[in-house]
C-alpha positions, 0 to 999 in steps of 0.5 A, spaced: 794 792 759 794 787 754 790 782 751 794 776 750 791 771 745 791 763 748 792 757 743 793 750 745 794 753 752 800 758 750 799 766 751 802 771 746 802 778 747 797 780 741 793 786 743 795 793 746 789 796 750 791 804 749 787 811 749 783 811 742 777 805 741 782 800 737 777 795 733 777 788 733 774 783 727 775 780 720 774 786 716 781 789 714 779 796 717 779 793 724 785 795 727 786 788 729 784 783 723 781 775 727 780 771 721 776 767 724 769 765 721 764 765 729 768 773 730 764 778 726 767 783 722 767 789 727 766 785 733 768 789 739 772 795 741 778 796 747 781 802 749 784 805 756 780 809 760 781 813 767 786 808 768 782 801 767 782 797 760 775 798 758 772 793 753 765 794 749 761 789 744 759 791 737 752 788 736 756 782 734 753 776 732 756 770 737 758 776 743 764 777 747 764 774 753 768 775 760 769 770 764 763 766 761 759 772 761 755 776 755 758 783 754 752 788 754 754 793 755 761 797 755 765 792 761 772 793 765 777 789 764 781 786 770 788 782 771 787 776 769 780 776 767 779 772 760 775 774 754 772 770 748 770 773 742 765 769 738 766 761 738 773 760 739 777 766 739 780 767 747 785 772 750 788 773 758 788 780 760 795 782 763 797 788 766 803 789 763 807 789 758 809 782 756 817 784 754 821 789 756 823 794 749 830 794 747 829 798 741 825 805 740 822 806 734 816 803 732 814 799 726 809 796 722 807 791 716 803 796 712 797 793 707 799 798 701 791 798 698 788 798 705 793 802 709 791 797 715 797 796 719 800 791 723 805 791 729 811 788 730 810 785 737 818 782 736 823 781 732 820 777 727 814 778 723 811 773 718 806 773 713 802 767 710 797 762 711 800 757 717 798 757 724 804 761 727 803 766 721 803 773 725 799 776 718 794 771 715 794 771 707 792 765 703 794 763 698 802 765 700 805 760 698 812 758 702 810 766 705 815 771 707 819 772 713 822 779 716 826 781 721 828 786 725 835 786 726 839 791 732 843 794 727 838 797 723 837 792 718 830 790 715 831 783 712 827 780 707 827 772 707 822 767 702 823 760 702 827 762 695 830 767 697 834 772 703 836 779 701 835 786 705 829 790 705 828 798 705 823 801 709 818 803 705 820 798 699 814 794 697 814 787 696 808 782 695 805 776 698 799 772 696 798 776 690 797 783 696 803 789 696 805 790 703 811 795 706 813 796 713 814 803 715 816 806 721 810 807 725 807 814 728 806 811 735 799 809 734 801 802 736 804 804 743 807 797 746 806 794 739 813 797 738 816 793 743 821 788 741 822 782 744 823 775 742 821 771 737 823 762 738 818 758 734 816 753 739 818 747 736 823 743 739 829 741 735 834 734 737 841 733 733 845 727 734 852 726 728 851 719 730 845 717 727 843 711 724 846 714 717 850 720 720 849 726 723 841 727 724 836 732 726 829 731 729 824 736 729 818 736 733 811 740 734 809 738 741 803 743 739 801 738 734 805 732 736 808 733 729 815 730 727 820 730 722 826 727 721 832 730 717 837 726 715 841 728 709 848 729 711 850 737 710 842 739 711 844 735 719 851 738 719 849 745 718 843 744 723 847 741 728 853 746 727 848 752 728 845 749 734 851 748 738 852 755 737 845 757 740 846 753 745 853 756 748 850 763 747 845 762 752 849 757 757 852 766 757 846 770 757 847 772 750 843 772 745 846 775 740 852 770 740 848 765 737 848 769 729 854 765 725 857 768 720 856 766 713 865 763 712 864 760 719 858 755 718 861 754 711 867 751 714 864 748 720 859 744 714 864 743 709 871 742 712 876 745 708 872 748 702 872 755 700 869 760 705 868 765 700 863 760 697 857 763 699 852 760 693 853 754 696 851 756 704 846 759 700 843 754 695 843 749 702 839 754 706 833 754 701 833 746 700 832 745 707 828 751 709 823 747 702 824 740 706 822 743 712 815 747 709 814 741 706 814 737 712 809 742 715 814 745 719 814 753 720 821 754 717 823 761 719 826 758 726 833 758 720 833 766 720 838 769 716 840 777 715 846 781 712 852 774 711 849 771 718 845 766 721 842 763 726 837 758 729 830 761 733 828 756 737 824 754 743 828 747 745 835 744 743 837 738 745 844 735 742 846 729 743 
């Protein structure tokens, strides 16, 4: 079973139900941390047993509820049933795993003092304090992005900077040191896979009122941005033409370019071997995208590649 956490109507896989009791609430003892001031700071408590997912309140201070009733006691949790913690907080309950598993070691975000860890769902992992942050942690600044990649490699990405990540290498982030570690198995399905698109939608014209052009909308938020300085819209623009092929295939992986490609495809005829620029180029229009209140880490990067992770591209 999983409990999937409900935003603005979206589902996301958020909470694996296994054997052992795993906690919910806003201490960072819980196995799955809510910050949310109406959840308690041990809410409640999930776990797998005699083949039903099971759910029991923890003496918290707004309830749990299923399906618009106050959990007294220790409750089954059915196929669909709908779970709130506290005032806002709601989960779905599913029955399967969201994503089928294409990798077989298991991961985790580890918080060094607290040794609290966090479980990769898929792909991408991100820590700082916007709403489609996977880890909240105030004052993160532009955050830190990381991504699992199928060959093996750990990748580190701020709005500064991009380079590889060892396991077991600590990095920071608000003032907090962090590490991934490959996890012993007590995350179960956590360890899945899967994909990792931001849900805005991104339209690309060359033909804009000054040139090329790249609007990118949030329709959880209504929110807008328009990118219309040239190379910005141009490596945009080349990046998504790439994305949408691949999927016309079915194959995801086509949609990473490499770093001499987009080069030539944003600058003509300039050197290839001219990775600072690419680079430099990046890094302002991730900073432009922070700025605009967008979540920029849909520009995911790794070892001399990049690519686009979005929910909806369209090009005109």
């Amino acid at each position: 079973m999983w409990l999937h956490m409900v935003r603005n109507g979206i589902e996301r896989p958020a909470v694996a139900v296994l054997g052992r009791p795993r906690t919910l609430g806003r201490a960072r003892d819980c196995d799955h941390v809510i910050a949310d001031p109406s959840v308690s700071s041990h809410h409640a408590s999930v776990w797998f047993e005699n083949g039903c997912a099971w759910i029991r309140d923890l003496g918290s201070r707004n309830g749990t509820w299923i399906d618009r009733a106050r959990v007294s006691a220790p409750a089954v949790l059915n196929d669909g049933a709908r779970v709130r913690l506290g005032s806002t907080i709601e989960f779905v309950v599913r029955a399967a795993a969201p994503v089928v598993p294409t990798r077989q070691d298991a991961f985790a975000v580890e918080d060094v003092e607290t040794m609290v860890r966090h479980p990769f769902f898929a792909d991408r992992f991100f820590l700082g304090d916007s709403d489609h942050a996977d880890l909240r942690v105030a004052d993160a600044g532009g955050g830190v992005a990381l991504f699992l990649h199928p060959d093996g490699d750990i990748w580190r990405s701020t709005v500064d900077d991009d380079g590889p990540l060892e396991l077991g290498e600590v990095f920071t982030c608000g003032g907090r040191r962090f590490r991934v570690v490959a996890d012993d198995g007590s995350v179960g399905l956590g360890a899945t896979i899967g994909d990792a698109r931001l849900p805005f939608r991104l339209t690309l014209t060359l033909d804009g009122v000054a040139g090329a052009e790249a609007i990118i909308d949030d329709p959880q938020t209504g929110a807008r941005h328009v990118i219309d300085a040239e190379n910005r819209a141009v490596l945009l623009y080349a990046l998504a033409k790439r994305a949408v092929d691949s999927r016309s295939t079915g194959d995801e992986d086509d949609a990473w370019c490499s770093d001499e490609d987009i080069t030539r495809d944003v600058w003509g005829r300039r050197s290839s071997s001219d990775a600072n620029s690419l680079h430099v180029l990046v890094h302002r229009l991730r900073k432009e995208l922070k700025e605009a209140g967008f979540d920029p880490w849909f520009i995911e990067k790794r070892r001399k590649a990049i690519r686009l992770a979005l929910a909806d591209i369209v090009i005109k």
